[in-house]
C-alpha positions as a Python dict, from the first residue, in 0.01 Angstrom:
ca = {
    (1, 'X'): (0, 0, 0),
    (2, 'X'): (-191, -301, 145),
    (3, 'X'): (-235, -465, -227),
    (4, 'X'): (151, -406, -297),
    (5, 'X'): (241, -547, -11),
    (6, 'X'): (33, -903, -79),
    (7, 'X'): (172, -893, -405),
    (8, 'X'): (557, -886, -320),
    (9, 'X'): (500, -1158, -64),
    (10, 'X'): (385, -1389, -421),
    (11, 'X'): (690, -1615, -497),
    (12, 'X'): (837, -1617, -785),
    (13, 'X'): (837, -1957, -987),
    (14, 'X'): (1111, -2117, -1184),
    (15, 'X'): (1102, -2229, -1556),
    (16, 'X'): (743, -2212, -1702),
    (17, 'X'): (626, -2088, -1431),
    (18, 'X'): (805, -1755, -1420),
    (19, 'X'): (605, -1411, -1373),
    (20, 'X'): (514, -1208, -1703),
    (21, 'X'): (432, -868, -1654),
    (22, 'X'): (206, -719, -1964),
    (23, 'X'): (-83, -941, -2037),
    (24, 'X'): (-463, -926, -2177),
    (25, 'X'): (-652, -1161, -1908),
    (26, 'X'): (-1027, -1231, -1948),
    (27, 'X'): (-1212, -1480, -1741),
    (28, 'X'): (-1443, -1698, -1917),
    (29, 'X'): (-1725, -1898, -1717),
    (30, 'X'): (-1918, -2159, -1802),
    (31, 'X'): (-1969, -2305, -2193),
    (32, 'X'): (-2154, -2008, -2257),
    (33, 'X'): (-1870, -1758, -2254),
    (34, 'X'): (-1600, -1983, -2357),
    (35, 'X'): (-1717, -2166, -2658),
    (36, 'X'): (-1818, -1857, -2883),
    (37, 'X'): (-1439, -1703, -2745),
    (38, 'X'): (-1274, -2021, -2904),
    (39, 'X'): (-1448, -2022, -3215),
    (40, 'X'): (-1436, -1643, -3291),
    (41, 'X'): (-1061, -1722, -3275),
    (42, 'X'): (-1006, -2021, -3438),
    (43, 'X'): (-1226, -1883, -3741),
    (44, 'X'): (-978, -1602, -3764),
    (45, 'X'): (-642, -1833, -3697),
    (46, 'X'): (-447, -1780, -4023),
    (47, 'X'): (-101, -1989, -3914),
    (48, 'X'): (-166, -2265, -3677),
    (49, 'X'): (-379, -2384, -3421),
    (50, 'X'): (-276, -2650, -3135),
    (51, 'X'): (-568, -2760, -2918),
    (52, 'X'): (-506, -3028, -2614),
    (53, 'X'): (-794, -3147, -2462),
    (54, 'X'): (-872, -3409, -2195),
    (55, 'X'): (-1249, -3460, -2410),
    (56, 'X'): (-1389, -3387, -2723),
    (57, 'X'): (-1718, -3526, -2762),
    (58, 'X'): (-1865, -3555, -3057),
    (59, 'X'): (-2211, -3382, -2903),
    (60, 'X'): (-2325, -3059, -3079),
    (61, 'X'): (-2075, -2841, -2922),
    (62, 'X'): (-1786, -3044, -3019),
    (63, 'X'): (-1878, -3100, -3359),
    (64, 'X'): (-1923, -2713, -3435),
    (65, 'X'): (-1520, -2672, -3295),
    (66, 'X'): (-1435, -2977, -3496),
    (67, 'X'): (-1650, -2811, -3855),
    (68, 'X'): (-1443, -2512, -3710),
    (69, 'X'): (-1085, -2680, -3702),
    (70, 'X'): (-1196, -2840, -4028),
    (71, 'X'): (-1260, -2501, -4178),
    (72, 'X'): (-925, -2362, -4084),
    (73, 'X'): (-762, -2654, -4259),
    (74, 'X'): (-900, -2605, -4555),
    (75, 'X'): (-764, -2247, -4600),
    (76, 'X'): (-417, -2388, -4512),
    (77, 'X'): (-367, -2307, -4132),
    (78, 'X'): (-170, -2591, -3971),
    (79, 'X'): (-455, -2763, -3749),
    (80, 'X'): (-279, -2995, -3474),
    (81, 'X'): (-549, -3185, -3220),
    (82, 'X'): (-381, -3390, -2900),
    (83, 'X'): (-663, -3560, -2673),
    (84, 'X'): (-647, -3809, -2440),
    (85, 'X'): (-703, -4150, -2519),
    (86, 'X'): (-888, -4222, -2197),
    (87, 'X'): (-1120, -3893, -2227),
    (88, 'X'): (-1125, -3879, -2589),
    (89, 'X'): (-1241, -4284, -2633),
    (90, 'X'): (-1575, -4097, -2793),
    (91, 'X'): (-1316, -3881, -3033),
    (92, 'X'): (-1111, -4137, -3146),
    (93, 'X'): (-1469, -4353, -3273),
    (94, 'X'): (-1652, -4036, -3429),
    (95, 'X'): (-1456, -3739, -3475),
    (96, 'X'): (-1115, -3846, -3543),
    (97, 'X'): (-1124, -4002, -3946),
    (98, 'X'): (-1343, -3731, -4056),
    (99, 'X'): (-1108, -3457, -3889),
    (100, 'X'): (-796, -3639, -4049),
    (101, 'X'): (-976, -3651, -4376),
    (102, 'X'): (-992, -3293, -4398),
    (103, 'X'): (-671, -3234, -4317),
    (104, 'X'): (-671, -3176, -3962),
    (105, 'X'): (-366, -3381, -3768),
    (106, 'X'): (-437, -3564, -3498),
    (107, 'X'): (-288, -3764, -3165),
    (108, 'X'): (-384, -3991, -2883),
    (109, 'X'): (-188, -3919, -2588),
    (110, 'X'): (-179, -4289, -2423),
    (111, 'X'): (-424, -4447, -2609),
    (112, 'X'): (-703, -4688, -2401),
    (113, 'X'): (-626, -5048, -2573),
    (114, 'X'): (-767, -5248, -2215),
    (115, 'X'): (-1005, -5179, -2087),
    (116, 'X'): (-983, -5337, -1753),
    (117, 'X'): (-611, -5300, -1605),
    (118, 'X'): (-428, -5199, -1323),
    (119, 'X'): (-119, -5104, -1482),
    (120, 'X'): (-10, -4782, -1312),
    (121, 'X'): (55, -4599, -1661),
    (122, 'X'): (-339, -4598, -1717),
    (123, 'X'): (-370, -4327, -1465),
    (124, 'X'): (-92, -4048, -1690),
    (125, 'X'): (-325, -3904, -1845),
    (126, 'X'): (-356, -3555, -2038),
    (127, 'X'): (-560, -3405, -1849),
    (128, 'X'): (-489, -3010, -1984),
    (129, 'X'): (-718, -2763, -2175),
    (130, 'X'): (-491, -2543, -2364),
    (131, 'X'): (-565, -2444, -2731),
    (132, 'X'): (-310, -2166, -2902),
    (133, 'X'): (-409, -1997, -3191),
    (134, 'X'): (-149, -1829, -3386),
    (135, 'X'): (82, -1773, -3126),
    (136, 'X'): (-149, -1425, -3022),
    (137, 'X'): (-404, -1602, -2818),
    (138, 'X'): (-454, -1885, -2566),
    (139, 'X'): (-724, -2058, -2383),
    (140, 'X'): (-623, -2201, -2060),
    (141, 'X'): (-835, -2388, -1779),
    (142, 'X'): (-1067, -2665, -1696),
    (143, 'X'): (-1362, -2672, -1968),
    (144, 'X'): (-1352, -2942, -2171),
    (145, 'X'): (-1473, -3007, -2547),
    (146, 'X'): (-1807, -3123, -2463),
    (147, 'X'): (-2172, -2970, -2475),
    (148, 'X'): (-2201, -2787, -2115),
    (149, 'X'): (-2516, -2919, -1981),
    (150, 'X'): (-2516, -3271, -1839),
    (151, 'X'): (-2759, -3505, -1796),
    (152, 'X'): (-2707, -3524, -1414),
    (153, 'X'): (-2841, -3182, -1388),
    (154, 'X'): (-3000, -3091, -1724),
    (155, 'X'): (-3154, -2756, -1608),
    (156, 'X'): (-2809, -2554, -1545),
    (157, 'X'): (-2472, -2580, -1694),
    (158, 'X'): (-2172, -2758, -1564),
    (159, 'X'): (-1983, -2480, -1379),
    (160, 'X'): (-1622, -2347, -1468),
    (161, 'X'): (-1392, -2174, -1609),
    (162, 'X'): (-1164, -2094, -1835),
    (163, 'X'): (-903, -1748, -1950),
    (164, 'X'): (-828, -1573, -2279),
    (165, 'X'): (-488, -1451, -2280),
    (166, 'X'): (-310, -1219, -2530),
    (167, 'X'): (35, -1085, -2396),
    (168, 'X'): (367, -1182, -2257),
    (169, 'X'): (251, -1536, -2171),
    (170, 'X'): (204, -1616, -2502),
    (171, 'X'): (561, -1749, -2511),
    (172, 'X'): (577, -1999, -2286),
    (173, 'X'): (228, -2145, -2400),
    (174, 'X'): (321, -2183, -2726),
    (175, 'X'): (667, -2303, -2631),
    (176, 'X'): (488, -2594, -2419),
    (177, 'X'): (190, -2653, -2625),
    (178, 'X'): (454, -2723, -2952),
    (179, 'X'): (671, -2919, -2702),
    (180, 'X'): (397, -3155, -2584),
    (181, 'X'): (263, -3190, -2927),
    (182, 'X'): (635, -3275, -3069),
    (183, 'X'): (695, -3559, -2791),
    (184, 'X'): (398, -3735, -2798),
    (185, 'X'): (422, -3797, -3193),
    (186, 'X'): (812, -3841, -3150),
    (187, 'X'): (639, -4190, -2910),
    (188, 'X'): (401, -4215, -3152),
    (189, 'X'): (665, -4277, -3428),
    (190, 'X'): (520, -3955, -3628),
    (191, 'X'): (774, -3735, -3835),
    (192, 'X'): (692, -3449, -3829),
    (193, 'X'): (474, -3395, -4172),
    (194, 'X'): (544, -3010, -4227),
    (195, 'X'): (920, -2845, -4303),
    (196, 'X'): (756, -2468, -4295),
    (197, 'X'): (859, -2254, -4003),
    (198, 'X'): (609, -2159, -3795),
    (199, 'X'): (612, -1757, -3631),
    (200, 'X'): (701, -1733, -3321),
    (201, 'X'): (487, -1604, -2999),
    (202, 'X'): (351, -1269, -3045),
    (203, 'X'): (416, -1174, -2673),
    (204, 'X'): (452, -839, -2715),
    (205, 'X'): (266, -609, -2375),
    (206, 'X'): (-112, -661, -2423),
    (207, 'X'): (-204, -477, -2116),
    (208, 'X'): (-110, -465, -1734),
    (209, 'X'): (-187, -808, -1542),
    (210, 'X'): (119, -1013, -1427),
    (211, 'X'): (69, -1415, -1472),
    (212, 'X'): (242, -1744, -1487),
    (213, 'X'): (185, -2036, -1725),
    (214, 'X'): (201, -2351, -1463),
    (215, 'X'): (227, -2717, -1601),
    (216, 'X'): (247, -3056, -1380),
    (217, 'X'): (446, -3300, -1605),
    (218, 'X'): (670, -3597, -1510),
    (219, 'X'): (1027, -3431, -1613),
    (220, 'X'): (1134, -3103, -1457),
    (221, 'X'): (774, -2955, -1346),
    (222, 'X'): (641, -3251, -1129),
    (223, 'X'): (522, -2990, -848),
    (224, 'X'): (495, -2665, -1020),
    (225, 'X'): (101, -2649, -976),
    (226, 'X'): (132, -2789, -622),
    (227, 'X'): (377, -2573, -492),
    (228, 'X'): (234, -2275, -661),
    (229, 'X'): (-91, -2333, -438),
    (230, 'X'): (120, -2416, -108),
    (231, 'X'): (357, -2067, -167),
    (232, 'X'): (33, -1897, -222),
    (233, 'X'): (-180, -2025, 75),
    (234, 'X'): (143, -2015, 324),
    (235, 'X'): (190, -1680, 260),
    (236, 'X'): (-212, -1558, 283),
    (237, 'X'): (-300, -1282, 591),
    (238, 'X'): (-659, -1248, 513),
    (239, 'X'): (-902, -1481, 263),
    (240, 'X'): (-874, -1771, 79),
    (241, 'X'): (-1157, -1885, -205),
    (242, 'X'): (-1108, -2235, -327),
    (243, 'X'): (-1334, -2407, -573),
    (244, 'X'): (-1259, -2755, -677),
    (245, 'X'): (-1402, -3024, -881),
    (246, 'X'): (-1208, -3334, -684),
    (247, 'X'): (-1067, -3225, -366),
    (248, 'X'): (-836, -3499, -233),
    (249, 'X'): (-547, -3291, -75),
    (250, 'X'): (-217, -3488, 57),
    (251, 'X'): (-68, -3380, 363),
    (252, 'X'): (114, -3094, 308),
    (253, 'X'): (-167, -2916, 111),
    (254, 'X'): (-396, -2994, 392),
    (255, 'X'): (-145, -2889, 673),
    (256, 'X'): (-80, -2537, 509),
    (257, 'X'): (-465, -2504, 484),
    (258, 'X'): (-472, -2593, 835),
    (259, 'X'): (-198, -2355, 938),
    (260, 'X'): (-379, -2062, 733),
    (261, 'X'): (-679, -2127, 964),
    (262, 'X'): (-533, -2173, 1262),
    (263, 'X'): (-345, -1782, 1224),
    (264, 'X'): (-694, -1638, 1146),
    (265, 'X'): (-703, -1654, 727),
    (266, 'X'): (-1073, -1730, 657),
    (267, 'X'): (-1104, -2024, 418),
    (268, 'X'): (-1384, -2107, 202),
    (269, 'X'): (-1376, -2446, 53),
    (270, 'X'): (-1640, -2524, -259),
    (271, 'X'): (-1686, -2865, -375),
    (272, 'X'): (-1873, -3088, -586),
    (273, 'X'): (-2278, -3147, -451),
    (274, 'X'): (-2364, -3330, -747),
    (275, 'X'): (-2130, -3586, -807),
    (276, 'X'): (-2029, -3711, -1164),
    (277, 'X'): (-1786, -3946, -958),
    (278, 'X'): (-1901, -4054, -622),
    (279, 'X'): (-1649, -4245, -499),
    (280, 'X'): (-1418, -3919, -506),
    (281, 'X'): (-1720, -3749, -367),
    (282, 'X'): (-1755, -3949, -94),
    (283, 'X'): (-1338, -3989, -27),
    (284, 'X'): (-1390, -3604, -15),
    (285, 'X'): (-1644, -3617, 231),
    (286, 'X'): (-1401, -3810, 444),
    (287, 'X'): (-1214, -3494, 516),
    (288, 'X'): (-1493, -3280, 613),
    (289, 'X'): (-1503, -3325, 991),
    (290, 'X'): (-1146, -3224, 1003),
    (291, 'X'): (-1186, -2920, 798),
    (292, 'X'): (-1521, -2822, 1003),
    (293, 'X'): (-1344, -2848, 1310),
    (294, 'X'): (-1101, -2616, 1262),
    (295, 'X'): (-1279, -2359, 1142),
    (296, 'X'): (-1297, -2392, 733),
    (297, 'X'): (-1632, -2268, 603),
    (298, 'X'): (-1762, -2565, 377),
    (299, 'X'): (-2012, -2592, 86),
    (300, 'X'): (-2157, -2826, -188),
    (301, 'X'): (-2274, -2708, -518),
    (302, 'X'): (-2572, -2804, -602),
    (303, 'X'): (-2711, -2660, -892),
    (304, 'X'): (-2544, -2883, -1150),
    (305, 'X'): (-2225, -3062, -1199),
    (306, 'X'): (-1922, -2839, -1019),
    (307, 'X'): (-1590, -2922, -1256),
    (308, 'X'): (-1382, -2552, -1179),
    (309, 'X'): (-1006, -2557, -1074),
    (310, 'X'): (-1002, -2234, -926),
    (311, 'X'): (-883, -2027, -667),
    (312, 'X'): (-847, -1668, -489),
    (313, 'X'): (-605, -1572, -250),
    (314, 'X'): (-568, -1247, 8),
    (315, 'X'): (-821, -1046, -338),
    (316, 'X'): (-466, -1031, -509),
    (317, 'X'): (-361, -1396, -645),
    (318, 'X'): (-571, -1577, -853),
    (319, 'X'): (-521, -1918, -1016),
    (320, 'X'): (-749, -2106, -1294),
    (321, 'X'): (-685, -2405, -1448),
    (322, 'X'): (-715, -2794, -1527),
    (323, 'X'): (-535, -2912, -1230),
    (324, 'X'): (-796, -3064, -912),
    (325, 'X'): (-649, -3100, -586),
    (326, 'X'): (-606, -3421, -551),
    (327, 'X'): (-300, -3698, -623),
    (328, 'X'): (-397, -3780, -1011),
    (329, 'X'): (-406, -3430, -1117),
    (330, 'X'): (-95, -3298, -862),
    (331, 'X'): (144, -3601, -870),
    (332, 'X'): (37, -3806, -1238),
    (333, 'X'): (-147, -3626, -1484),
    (334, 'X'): (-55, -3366, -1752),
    (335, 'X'): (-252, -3044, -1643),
    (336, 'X'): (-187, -2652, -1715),
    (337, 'X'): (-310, -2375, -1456),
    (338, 'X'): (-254, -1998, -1511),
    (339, 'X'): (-137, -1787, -1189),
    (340, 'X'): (-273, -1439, -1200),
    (341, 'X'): (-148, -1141, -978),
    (342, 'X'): (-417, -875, -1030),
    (343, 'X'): (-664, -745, -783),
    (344, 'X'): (-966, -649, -1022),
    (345, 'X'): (-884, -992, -1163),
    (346, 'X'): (-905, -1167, -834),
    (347, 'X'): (-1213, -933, -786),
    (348, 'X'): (-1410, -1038, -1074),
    (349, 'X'): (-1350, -1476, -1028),
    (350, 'X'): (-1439, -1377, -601),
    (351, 'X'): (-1747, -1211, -732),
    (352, 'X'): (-1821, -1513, -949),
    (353, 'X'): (-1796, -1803, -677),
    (354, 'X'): (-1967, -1544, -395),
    (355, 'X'): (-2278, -1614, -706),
    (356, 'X'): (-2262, -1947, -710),
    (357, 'X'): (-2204, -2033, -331),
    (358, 'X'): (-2517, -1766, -282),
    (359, 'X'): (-2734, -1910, -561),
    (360, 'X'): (-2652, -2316, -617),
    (361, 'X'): (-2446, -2421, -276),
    (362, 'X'): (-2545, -2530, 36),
    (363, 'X'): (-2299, -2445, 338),
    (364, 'X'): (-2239, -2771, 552),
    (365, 'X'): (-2254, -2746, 957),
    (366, 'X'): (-1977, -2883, 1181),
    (367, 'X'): (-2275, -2987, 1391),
    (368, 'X'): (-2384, -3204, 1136),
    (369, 'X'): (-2098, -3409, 1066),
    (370, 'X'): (-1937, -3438, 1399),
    (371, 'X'): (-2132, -3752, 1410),
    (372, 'X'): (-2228, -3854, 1098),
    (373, 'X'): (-2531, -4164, 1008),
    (374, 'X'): (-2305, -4487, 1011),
    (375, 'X'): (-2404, -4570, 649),
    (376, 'X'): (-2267, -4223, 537),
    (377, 'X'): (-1966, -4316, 767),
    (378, 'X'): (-1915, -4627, 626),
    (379, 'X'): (-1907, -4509, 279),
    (380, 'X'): (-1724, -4240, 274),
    (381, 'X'): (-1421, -4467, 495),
    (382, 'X'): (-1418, -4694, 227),
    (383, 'X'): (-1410, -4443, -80),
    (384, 'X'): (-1100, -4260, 149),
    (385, 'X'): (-937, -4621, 109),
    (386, 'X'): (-1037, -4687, -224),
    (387, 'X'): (-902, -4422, -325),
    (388, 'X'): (-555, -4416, -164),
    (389, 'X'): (-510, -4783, -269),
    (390, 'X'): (-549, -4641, -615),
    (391, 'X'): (-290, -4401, -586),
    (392, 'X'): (-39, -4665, -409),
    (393, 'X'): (-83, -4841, -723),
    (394, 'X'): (-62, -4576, -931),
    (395, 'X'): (336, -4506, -771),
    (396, 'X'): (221, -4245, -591),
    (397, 'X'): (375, -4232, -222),
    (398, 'X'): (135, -4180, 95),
    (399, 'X'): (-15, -3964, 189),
}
């Protein structure tokens, strides 16, 4: 009775991000579990493919998907590639010609012609991981096409995740993935190159989870994603689990995380420890005090490079995705999250982060940065301000 109850109090969300009952869910962490997933599929993909990526490197791991996509094209499946032309600088130099040569087609969502600028349009960026294959299965969350062990922290992989989905939701990925793909080569001044019809979704019932497909775009979802976390963490009773690779909240996120404190929710917030952007590290750590001192449990992963997007609400609602918390992935970039309604679901990704928090985090102490060393002070004051003049330039109103 308890677990129906949390899940009638979930909202229901409008346009893409409407609840579909009868889908195939499986949470994939880390490179290890979500690379040989992709590539199982794509070398069985007999129609299409559409993969949209923030990176693809041209490292060992992305060079087997690329052999992979190049494969596919060969035995006629329509291969379609859309990166980023800020992430995917590395793509465009290595990857891209040979790709195009065998048949694969290719885009550059914004491409990076300056280098230095302070036009506000660098910051749009496509930031989502989404590849469909098919129209029978998706990949949706925040793992890039890059090899998963970094330099910063060679011994352990870069930790995050990532879902396979077969179902219902199948629709409304597709429906976006071929809409993104058709508007960026419509500003591209691409026609489209093939008059064949492609299937449509095979969303027929896959099994029993309910999810949403969320996007963040700059038409009629600019705070899907946003509000999909605020409904959720306004309406916990019990536990919220958040993981996040840049956590820069605005007001209003803060303020409901606040409120959920303050009427006895226990919070657990998990950031990055080993930062592969330290001035958002250290805006982040600008928050802390406030968190600490109203109760919010704290830790920094340590182990390697933290990059997840994830979250767990009251064991019940789940969400995993490409989206941080912060103002370039909620109010500017293109990102795609997946909002799951399933208590063994929720079960497994809490089960996951209890690991890592156990194994690679250490838990800060409100003792410890009630009075912080000036130097740490001073830095992390003027990464906060560095990094809300960037939004200010960026459009973005304050915060």
């Amino acid at each position: 009775m308890r677990l129906k109850a949390i899940s009638e109090r979930q909202p229901r969300f409008k346009a893409s991000g409407q609840w579909h009952q009868g889908n195939a869910v499986a949470l994939l962490e880390n490179g290890a579990a979500f690379f040989p997933a992709l590539l199982d599929d794509i070398e069985s993909a007999q129609h299409e493919i559409l993969l949209q990526t923030y990176i693809f490197a041209a490292d060992p791991t992305g060079r087997r998907v690329a052999d992979a996509l190049k494969r596919a094209a060969a035995r006629g499946v329509l291969v379609q590639v859309l990166v980023d032309g800020f992430g995917g600088r590395e793509f465009v130099r290595e990857l891209m010609g040979e790709l195009n040569a065998a048949g694969v087609k290719t885009l550059i969502f914004r491409r990076e012609l300056q280098i230095f600028t302070l036009r506000r349009q660098r910051l749009r960026r496509l930031h989502r991981k989404v590849t469909v294959i098919d129209g029978r299965v998706a990949f949706v969350g925040g793992i890039n096409i890059i090899d998963d062990f970094d330099a910063e922290a060679p011994e352990y992989p870069r930790f995050d995740y990532a879902v396979r989905i077969e179902g219902t939701l199948l629709e409304p990925i597709l429906a976006s993935s071929r809409r993104l793909w058709r508007l960026v080569a419509w500003a591209s001044l691409r026609r489209r190159t093939r008059a064949a019809v492609l299937p449509a979704a095979q969303s027929a019932p896959k099994g029993n989870i309910r999810a949403a497909f969320l996007i963040r775009d700059n038409l009629r979802h600019r705070t899907e994603i946003e509000n999909a976390y605020l409904d959720a963490i306004r309406n916990a009773r019990e536990k919220i689990i958040l993981a996040n690779a840049y956590f820069f909240p605005g007001r209003r996120f803060r303020h409901a995380l606040l409120a959920a404190a303050s009427r006895g929710v226990e919070i657990t917030l998990l950031c990055q420890g080993v930062a592969d952007h330290p001035l958002m590290q250290y805006a982040t750590r600008a928050l802390y005090p406030l968190f600490l001192e109203n109760g919010i449990r704290l830790f920094e992963y340590q182990r390697s490079i933290l990059h997840a997007k994830v979250a767990v609400i009251d064991q019940h609602w789940v969400t995993v995705g490409s989206s941080n918390i912060d103002p370039f992935s909620l109010m500017l970039a293109r990102e795609a999250n997946v909002a799951i309604d399933d208590a063994p679901f929720a079960a497994t990704l809490e089960s996951s982060l209890h690991a890592a928090i156990q194994n690679g985090a250490v838990e800060l102490r409100r003792e410890d940065w009630a009075r912080p060393p000036m130097m740490r002070r001073v830095l992390c004051w003027l990464a906060y301000q560095a990094v809300r003049l960037a939004t200010g330039i960026a459009g973005v109103k304050g915060d």
